[in-house]
Backbone as CSV, one residue per row, in Angstrom:
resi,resn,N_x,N_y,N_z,CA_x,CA_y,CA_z,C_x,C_y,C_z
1,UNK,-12.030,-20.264,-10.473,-13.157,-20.845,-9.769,-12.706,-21.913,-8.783
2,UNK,-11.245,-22.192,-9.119,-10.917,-23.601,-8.301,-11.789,-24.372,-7.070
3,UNK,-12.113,-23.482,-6.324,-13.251,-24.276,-4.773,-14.464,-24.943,-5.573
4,UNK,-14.823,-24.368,-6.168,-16.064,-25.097,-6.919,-16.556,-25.951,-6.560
5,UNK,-15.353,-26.882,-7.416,-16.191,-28.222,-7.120,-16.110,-29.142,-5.769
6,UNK,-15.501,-28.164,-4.984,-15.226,-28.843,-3.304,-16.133,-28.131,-2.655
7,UNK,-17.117,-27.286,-3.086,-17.361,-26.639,-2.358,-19.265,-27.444,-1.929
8,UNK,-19.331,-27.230,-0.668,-20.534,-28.212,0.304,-21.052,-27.454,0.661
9,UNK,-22.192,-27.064,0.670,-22.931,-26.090,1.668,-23.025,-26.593,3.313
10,UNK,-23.065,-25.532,4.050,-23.488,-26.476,5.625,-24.730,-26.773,5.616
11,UNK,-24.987,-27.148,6.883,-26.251,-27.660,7.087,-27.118,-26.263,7.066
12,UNK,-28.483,-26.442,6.777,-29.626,-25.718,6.775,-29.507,-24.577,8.506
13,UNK,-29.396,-23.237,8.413,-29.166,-22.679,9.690,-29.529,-21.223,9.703
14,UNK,-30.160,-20.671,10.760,-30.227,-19.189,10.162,-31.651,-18.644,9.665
15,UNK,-32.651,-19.629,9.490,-33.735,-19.204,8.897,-34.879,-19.215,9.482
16,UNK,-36.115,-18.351,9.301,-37.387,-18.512,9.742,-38.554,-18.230,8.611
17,UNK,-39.788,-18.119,8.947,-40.479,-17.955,8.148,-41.505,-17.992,9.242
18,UNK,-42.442,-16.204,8.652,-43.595,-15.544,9.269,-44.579,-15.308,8.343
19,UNK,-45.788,-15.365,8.868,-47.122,-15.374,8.261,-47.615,-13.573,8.636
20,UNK,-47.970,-12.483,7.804,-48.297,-12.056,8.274,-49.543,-11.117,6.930
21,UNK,-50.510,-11.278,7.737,-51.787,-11.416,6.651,-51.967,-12.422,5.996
22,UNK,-51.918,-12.343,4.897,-51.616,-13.459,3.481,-50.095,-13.201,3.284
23,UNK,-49.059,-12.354,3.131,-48.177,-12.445,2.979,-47.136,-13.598,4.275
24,UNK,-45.855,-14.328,3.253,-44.804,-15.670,4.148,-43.958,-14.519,3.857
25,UNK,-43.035,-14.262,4.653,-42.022,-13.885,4.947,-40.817,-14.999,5.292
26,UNK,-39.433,-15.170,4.240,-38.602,-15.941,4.698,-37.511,-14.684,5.369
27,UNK,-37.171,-15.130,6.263,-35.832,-14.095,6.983,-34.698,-15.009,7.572
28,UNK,-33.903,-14.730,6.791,-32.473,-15.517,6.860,-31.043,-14.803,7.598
29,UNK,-30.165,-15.140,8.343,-29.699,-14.414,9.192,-28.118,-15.038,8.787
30,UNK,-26.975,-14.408,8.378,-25.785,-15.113,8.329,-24.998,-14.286,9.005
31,UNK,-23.987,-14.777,9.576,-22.572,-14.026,10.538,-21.678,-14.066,9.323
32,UNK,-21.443,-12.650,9.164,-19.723,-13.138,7.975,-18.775,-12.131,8.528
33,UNK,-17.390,-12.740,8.123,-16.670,-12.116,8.998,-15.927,-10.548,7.726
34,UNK,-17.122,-10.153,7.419,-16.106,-8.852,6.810,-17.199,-7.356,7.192
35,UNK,-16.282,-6.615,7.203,-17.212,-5.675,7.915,-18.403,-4.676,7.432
36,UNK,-19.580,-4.417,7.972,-20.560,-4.249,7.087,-20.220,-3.182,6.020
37,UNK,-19.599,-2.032,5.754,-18.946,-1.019,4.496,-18.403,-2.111,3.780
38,UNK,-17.862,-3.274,3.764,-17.801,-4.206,2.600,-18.776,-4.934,2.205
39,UNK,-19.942,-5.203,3.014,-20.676,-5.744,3.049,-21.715,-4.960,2.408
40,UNK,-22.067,-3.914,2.406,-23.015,-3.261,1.974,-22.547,-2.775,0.712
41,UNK,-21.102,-2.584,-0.001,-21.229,-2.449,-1.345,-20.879,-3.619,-2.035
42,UNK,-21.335,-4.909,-1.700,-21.366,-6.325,-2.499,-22.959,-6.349,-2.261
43,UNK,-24.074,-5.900,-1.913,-25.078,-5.726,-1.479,-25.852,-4.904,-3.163
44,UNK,-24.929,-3.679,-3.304,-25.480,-2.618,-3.662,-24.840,-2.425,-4.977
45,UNK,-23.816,-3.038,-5.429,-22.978,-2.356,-6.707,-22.912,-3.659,-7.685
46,UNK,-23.454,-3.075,-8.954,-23.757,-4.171,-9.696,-22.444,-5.226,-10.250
47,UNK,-21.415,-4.506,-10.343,-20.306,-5.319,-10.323,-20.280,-6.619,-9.354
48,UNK,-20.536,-6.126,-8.005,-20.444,-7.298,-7.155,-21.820,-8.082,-7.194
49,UNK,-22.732,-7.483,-7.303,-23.868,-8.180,-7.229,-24.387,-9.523,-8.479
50,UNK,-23.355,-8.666,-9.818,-23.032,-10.069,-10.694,-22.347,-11.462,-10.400
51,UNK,-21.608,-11.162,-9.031,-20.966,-12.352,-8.718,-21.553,-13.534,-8.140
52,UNK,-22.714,-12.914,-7.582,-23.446,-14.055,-6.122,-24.751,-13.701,-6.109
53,UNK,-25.239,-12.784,-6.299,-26.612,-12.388,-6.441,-28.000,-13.004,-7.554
54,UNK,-29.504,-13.445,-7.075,-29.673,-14.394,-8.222,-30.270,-12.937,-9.515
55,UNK,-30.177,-12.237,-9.501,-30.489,-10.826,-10.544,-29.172,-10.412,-10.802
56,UNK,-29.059,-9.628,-11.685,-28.384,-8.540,-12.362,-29.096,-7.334,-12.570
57,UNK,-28.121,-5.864,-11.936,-28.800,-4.385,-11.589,-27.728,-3.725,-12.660
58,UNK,-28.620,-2.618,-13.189,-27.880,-2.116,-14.312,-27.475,-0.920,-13.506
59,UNK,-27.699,-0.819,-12.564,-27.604,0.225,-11.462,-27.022,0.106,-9.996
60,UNK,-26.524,1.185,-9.575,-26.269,0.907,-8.075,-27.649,0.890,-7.283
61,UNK,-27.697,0.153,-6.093,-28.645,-0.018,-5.188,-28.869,1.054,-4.319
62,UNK,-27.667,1.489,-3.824,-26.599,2.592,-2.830,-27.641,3.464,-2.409
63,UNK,-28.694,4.203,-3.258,-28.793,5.443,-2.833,-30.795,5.589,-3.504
64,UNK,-31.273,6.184,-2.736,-32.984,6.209,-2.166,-33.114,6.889,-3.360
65,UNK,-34.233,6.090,-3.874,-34.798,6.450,-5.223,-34.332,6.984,-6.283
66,UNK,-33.246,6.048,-6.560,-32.655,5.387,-7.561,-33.543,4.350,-8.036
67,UNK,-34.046,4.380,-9.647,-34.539,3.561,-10.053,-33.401,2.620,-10.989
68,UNK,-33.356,1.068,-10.813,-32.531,0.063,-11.067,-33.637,-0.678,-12.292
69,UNK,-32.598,-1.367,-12.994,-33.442,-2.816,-13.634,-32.997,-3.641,-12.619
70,UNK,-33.292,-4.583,-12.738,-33.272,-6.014,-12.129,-33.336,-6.986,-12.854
71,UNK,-32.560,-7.680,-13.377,-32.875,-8.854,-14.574,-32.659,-10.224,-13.755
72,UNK,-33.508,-10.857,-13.554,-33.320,-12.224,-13.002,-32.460,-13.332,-13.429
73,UNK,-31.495,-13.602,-13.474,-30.725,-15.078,-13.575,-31.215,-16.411,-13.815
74,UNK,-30.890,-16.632,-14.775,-31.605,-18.400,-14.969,-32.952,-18.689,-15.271
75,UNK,-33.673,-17.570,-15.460,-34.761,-17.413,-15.456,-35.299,-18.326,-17.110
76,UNK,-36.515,-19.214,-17.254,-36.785,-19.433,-18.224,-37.391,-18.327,-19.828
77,UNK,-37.273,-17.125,-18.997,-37.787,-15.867,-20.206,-36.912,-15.190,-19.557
78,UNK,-36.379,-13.989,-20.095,-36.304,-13.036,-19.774,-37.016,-12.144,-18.675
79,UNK,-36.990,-11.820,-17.145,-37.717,-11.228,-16.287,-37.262,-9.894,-15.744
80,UNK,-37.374,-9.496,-16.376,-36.566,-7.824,-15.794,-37.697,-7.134,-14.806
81,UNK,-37.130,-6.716,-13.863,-38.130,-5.722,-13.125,-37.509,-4.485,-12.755
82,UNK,-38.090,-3.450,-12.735,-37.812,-2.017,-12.771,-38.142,-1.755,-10.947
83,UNK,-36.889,-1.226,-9.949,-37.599,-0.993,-8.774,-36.749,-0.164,-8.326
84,UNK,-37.577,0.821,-7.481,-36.932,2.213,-6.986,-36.411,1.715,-5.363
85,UNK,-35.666,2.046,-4.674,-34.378,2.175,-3.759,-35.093,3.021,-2.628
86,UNK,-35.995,2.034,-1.689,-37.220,3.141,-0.698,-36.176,3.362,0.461
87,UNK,-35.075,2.769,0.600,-34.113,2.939,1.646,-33.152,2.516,1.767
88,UNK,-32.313,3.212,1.760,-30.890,3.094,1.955,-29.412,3.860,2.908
89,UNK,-29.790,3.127,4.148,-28.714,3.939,4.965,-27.622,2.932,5.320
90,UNK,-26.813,3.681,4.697,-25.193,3.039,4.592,-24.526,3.038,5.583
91,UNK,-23.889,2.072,6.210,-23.994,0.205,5.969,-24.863,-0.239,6.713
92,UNK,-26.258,-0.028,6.513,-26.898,-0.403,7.698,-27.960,-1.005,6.916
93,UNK,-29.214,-0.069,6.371,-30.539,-1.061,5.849,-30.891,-0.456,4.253
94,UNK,-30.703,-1.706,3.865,-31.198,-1.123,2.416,-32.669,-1.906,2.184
95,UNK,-33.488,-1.376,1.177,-34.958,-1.758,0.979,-35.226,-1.879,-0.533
96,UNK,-36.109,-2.372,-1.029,-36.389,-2.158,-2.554,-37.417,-3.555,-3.002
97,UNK,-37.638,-3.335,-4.038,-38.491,-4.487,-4.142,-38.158,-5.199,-5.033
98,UNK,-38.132,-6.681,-5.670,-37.432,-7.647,-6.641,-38.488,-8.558,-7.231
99,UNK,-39.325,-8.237,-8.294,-40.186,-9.037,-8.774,-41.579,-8.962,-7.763
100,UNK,-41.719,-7.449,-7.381,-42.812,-7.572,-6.863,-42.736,-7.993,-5.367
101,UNK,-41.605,-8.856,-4.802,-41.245,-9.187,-3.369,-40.594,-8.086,-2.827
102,UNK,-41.371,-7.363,-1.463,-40.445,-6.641,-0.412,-38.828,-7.513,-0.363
103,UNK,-37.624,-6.886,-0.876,-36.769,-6.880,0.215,-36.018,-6.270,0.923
104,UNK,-35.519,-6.711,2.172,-34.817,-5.689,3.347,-33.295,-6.451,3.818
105,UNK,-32.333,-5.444,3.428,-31.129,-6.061,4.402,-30.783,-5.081,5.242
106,UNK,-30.472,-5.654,6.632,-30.135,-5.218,7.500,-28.511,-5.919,7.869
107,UNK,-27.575,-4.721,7.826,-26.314,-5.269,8.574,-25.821,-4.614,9.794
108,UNK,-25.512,-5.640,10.757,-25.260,-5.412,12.149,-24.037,-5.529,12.365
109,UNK,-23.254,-4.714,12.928,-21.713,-4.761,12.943,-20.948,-5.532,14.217
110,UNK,-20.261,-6.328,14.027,-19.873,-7.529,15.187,-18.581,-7.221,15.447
111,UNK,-18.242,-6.280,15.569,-16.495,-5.557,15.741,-15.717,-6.459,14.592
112,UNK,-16.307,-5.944,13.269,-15.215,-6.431,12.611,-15.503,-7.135,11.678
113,UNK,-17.216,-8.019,11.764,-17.672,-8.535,10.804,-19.522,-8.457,11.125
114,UNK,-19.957,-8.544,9.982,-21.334,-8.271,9.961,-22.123,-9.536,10.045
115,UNK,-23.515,-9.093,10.776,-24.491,-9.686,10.445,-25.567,-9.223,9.856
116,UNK,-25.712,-10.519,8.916,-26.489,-9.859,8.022,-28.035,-10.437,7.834
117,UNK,-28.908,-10.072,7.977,-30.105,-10.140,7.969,-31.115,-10.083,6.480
118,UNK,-31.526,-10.972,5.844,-32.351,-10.805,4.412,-33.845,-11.055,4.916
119,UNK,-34.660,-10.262,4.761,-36.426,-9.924,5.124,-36.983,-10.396,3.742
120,UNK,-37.744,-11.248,3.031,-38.257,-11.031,1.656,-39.732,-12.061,1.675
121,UNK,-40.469,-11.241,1.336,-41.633,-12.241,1.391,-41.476,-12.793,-0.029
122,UNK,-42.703,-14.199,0.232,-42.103,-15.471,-0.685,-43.609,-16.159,-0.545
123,UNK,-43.646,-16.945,-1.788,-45.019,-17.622,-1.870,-44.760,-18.953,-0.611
124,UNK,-45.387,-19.641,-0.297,-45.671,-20.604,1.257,-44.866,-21.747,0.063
125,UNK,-45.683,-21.975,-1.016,-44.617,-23.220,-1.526,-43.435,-22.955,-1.975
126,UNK,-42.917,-22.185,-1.970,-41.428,-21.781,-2.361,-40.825,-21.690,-1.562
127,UNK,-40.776,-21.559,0.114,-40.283,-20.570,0.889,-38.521,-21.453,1.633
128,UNK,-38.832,-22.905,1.450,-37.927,-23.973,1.817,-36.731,-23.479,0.239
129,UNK,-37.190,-23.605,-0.734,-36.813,-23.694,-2.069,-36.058,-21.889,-2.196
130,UNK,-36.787,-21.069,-1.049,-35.960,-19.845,-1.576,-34.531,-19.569,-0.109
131,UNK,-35.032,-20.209,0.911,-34.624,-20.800,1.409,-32.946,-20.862,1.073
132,UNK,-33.183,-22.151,0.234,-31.835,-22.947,-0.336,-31.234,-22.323,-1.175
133,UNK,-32.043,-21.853,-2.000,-31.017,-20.579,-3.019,-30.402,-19.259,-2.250
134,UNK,-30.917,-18.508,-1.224,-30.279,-17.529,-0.532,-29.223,-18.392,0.177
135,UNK,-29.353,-19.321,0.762,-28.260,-20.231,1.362,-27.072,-20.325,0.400
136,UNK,-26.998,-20.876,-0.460,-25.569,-21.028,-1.744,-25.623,-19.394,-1.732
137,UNK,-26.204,-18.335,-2.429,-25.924,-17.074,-2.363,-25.154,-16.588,-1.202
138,UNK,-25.381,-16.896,0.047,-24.848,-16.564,1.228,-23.437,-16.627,0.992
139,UNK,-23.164,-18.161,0.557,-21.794,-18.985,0.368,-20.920,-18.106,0.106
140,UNK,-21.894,-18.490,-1.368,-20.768,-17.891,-2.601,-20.645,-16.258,-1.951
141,UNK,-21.673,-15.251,-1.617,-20.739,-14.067,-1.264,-19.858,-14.194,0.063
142,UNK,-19.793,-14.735,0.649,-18.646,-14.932,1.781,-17.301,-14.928,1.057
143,UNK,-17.570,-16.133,-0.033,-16.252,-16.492,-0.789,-15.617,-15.289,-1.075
144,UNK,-16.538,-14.343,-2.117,-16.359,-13.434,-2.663,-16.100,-12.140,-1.896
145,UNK,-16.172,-11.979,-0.915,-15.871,-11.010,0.072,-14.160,-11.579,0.423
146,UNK,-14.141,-12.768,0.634,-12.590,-13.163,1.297,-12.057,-13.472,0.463
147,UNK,-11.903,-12.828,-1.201,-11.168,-12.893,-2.115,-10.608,-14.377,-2.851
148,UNK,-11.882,-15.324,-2.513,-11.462,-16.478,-2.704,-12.892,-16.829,-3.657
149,UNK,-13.280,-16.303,-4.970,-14.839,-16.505,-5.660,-14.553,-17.912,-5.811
150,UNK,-16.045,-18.303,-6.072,-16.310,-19.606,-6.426,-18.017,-19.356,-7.804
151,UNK,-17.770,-18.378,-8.037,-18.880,-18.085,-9.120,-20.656,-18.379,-8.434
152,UNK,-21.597,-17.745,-9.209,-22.697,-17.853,-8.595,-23.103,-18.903,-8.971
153,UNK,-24.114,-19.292,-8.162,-25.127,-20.624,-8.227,-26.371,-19.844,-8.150
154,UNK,-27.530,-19.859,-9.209,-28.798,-19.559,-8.712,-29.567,-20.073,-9.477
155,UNK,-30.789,-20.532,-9.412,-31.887,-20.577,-10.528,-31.695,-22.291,-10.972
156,UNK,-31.723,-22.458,-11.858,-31.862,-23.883,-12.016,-30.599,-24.782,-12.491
157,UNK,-29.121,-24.092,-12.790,-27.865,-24.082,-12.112,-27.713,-24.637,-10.871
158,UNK,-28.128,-23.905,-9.604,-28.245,-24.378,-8.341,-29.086,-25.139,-7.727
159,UNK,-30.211,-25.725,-8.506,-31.181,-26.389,-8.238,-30.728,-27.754,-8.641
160,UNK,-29.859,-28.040,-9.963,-29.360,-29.082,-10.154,-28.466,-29.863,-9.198
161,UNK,-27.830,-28.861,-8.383,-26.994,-28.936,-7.587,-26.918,-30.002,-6.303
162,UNK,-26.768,-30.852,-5.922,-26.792,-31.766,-4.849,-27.301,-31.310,-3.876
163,UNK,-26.170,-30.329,-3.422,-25.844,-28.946,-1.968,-28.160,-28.628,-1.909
164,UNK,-28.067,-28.362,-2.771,-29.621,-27.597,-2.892,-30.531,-28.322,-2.599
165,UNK,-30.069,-29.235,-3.410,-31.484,-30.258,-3.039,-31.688,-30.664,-1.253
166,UNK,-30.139,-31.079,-0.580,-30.213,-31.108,0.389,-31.030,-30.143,1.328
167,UNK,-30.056,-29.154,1.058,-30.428,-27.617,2.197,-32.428,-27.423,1.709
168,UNK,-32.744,-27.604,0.805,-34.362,-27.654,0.771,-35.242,-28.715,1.253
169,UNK,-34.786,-29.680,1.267,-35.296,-30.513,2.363,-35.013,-30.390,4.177
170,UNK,-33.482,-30.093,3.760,-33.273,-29.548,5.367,-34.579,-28.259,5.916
171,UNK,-34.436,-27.449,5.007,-34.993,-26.199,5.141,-36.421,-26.626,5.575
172,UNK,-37.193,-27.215,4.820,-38.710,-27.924,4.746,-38.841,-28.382,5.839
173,UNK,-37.878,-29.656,6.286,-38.069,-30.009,7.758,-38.139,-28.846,8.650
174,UNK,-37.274,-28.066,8.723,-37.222,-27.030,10.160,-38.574,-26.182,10.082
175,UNK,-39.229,-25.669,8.675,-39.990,-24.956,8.788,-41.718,-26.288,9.060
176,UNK,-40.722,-27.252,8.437,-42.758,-27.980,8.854,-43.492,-27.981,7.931
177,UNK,-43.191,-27.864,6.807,-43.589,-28.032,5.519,-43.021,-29.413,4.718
178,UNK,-43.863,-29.581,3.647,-43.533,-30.779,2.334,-42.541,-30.104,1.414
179,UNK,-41.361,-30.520,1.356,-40.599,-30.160,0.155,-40.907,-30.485,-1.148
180,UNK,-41.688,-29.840,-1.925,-41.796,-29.809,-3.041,-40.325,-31.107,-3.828
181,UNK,-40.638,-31.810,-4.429,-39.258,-32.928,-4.848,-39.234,-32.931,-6.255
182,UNK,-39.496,-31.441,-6.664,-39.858,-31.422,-8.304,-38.188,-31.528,-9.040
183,UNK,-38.071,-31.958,-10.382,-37.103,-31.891,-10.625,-37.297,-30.903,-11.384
184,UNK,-35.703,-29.792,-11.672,-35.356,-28.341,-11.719,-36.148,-27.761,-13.140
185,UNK,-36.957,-28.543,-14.171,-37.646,-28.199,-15.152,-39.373,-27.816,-14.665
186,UNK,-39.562,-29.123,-13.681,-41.382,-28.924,-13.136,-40.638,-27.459,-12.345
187,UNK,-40.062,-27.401,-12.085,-39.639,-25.817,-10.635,-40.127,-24.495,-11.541
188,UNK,-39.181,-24.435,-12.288,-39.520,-23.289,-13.667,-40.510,-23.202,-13.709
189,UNK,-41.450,-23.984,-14.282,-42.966,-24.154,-14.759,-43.965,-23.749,-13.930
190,UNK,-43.294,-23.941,-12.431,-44.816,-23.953,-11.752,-45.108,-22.163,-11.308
C-alpha cells in the first residue's frame, strides 16, 4: 500500500451536475494516461473492480445482459443489488444500473490514454458528497492501472478521510450548493 498515507487528492476538477426532470445527474470527466482496453477491463472485471470501485460484482460487467450482483462497500447493512448489463461496447460505453442509479461510462481514446467519462444520477443532497467519493475512486484507479495500488477508499473509510472532506466542500462550492458538514455516522443514516 506504501503511497497511502502520502497520498492527497487534487483539487475538486472535472465535474458537473444536470437537472433533468426530477432526476440530478453528476457527470465526472478524468484524463488517465492508460489506454481505454485497460481501462475498460478495470471498469468491468470484478477482480479489478475490488480494488477501487465503491461495490463488489460477483460477475463480469463486459458483456449485454449479463446479470451481476453488486454488493456495496462500507455500507451500514448489507446492500446487494442485482443489475443486468443494457450496454456494453468494448472499450467504449458500458451501461447498467447500481442501486437503482443509471450508470454510463464512456471512454474516449487520447492516442494512448483515455478519457473517461462517469454519467450517474444522484439525489441533489448527495451530489457534492458523490462527487468526492468518485474523485478518490478516480485516484485510486489511476494508481491501480500504473501498477502502483494504494487500496480503495469508499463509503465511510473515505469519508473519514481529510482528502474528502475537502474535495466535498470544494465540489459544493463549484456546483452552488450547501455541503452537507455531517460527520461520517449522520451520512449513513440519512
Amino acid at each position: 500500500m506504501g503511497d497511502r498515507e502520502q497520498y492527497i487528492p487534487s483539487p475538486a476538477y472535472g465535474a458537473q451536475m444536470r437537472k433533468d426532470g426530477e432526476k440530478w445527474t453528476l457527470i465526472l470527466v478524468r484524463e488517465l494516461r492508460h489506454a481505454p482496453e485497460k481501462v475498460w477491463v478495470a471498469l468491468t472485471e470484478p477482480g479489478h473492480l475490488r480494488e477501487w470501485a465503491p461495490f463488489e460484482a460477483d460477475g463480469s460487467l463486459g458483456t449485454v445482459g449479463t446479470t451481476v450482483k453488486l454488493t456495496t462497500v462500507g455500507a451500514p447493512a448489507a446492500r446487494v443489488t442485482e443489475t443486468t448489463v443494457t450496454r456494453a461496447d468494448a472499450p467504449k460505453v458500458l451501461e447498467y444500473k447500481w442501486g437503482g442509479f443509471d450508470m454510463r461510462w464512456e471512454l474516449e481514446d487520447l492516442g494512448g490514454g483515455t478519457r473517461l467519462t462517469l454519467w450517474t444520477n444522484i439525489g441533489h443532497r448527495f451530489i457534492a458528497m458523490g462527487a468526492a467519493g468518485w474523485h478518490i475512486c478516480f485516484d485510486v484507479l489511476d494508481r491501480l492501472l500504473s501498477g502502483k495500488p494504494i487500496g480503495r477508499m469508499v463509503g465511510p473509510e473515505a469519508m473519514k478521510f481529510g482528502g474528502w472532506q475537502r474535495l466535498n466542500a470544494e465540489y459544493a462550492k463549484q456546483f452552488g450548493i450547501e455541503a452537507p458538514n455531517w460527520p461520517p455516522q449522520a451520512a449513513q443514516e440519512s
